[in-house]
C-alpha positions as CSV (number, residue, x, y, z in Angstrom):
1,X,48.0,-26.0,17.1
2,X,48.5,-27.1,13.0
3,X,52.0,-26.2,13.5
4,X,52.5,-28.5,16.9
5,X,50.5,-31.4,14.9
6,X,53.3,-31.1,11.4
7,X,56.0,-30.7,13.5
8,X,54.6,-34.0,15.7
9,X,53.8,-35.5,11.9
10,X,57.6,-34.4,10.9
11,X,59.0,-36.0,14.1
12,X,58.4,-39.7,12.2
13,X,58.6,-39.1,9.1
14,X,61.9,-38.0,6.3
15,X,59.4,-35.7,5.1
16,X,60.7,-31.8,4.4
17,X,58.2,-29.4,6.2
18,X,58.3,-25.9,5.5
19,X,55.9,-23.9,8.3
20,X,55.5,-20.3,6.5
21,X,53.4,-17.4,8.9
22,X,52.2,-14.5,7.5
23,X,49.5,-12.2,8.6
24,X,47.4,-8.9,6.5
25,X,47.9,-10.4,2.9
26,X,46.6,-7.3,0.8
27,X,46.5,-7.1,-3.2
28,X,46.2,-9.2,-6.5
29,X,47.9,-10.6,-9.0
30,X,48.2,-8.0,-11.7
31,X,47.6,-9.9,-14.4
32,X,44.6,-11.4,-12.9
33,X,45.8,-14.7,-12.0
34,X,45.2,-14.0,-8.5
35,X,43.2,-12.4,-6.2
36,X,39.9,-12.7,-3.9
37,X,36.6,-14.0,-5.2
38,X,35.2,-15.0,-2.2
39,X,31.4,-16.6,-1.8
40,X,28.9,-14.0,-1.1
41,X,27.7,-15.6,2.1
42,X,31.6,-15.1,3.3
43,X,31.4,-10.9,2.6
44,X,30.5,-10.2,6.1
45,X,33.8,-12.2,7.8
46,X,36.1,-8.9,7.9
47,X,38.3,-9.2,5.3
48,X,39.8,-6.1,4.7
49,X,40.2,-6.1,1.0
50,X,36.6,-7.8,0.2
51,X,35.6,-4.9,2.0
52,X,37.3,-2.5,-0.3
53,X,35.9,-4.3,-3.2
54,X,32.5,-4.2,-2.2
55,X,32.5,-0.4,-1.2
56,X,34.1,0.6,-5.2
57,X,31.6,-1.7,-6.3
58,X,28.8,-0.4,-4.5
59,X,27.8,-3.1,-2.8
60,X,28.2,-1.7,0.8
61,X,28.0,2.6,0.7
62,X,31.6,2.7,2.5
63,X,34.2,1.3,4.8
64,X,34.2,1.5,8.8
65,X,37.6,1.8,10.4
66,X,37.6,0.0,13.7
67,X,40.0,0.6,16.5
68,X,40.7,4.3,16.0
69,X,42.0,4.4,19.4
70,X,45.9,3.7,19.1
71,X,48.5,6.1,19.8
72,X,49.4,6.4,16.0
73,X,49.2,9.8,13.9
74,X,45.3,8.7,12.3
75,X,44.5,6.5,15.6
76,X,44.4,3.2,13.5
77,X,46.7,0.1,14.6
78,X,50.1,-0.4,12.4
79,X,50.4,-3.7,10.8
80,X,52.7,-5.5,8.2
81,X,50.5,-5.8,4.9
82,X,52.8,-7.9,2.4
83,X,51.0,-8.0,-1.4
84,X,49.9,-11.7,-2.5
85,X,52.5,-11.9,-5.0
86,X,55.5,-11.0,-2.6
87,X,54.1,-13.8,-0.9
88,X,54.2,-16.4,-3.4
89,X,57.4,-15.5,-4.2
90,X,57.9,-16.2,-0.4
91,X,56.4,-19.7,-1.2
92,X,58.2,-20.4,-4.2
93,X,61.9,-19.9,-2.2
94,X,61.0,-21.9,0.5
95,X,60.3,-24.6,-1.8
96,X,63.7,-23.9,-3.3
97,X,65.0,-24.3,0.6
98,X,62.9,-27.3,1.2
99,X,65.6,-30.9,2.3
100,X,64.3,-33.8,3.1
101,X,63.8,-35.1,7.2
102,X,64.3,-30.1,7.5
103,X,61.9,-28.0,9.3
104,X,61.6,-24.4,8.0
105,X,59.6,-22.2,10.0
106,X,59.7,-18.4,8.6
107,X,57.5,-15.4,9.6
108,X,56.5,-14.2,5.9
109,X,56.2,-10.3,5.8
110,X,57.9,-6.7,4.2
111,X,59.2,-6.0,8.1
112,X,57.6,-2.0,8.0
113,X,54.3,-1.3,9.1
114,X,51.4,0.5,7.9
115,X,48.9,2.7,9.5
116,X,45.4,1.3,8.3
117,X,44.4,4.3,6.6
118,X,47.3,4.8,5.2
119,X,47.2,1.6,3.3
């Protein structure tokens, strides 16, 4: 629905519009610039790395795997994960491509999955 209402928004405007999708951002910056830091009463939403944190912080006393049921080699689901600063580099370029009155729609990820345990 966002995309529908900037590409509607795009449809009147000289305005360069640069739609990127990207799913199962993982990681921080290494030198600390970025990363997660997210409200405590927003722990319990399922993010997979604010779980992490919380379990080698002791927070929570370990991690629960859900959907253990796939036909994979551990059972878990394979999914793209692409590292936050892959992705602002994935930002930064599509900048570089963005024209005036241009749509740019890309799907933002490393193209080989992961098993979740794996990860």
């Amino acid at each position: 629905m966002a995309e529908e209402i900037i590409l509607d928004f795009h449809k009147n405007s000289n305005m360069s519009v640069m739609i990127l999708r990207y799913f199962n951002v993982i990681g921080s910056d290494p030198n600390g610039r970025l990363g997660e830091a997210p409200r405590p009463e927003l722990r319990e939403h399922g993010r997979i790395s604010g779980a992490c944190f919380d379990a080698a912080r002791g927070i929570i006393p370990g991690l629960k795997v859900r959907g253990i049921d796939y036909k994979t080699a551990d059972g878990t689901c394979i999914r793209d994960y692409i590292d936050v600063t892959d992705l602002v580099d994935a930002h930064v370029k599509a900048l570089e491509k963005a024209r005036p009155g241009k749509v740019g729609i890309y799907n933002v990820g490393t193209g080989r999955g992961k098993q979740l345990c794996s990860t």
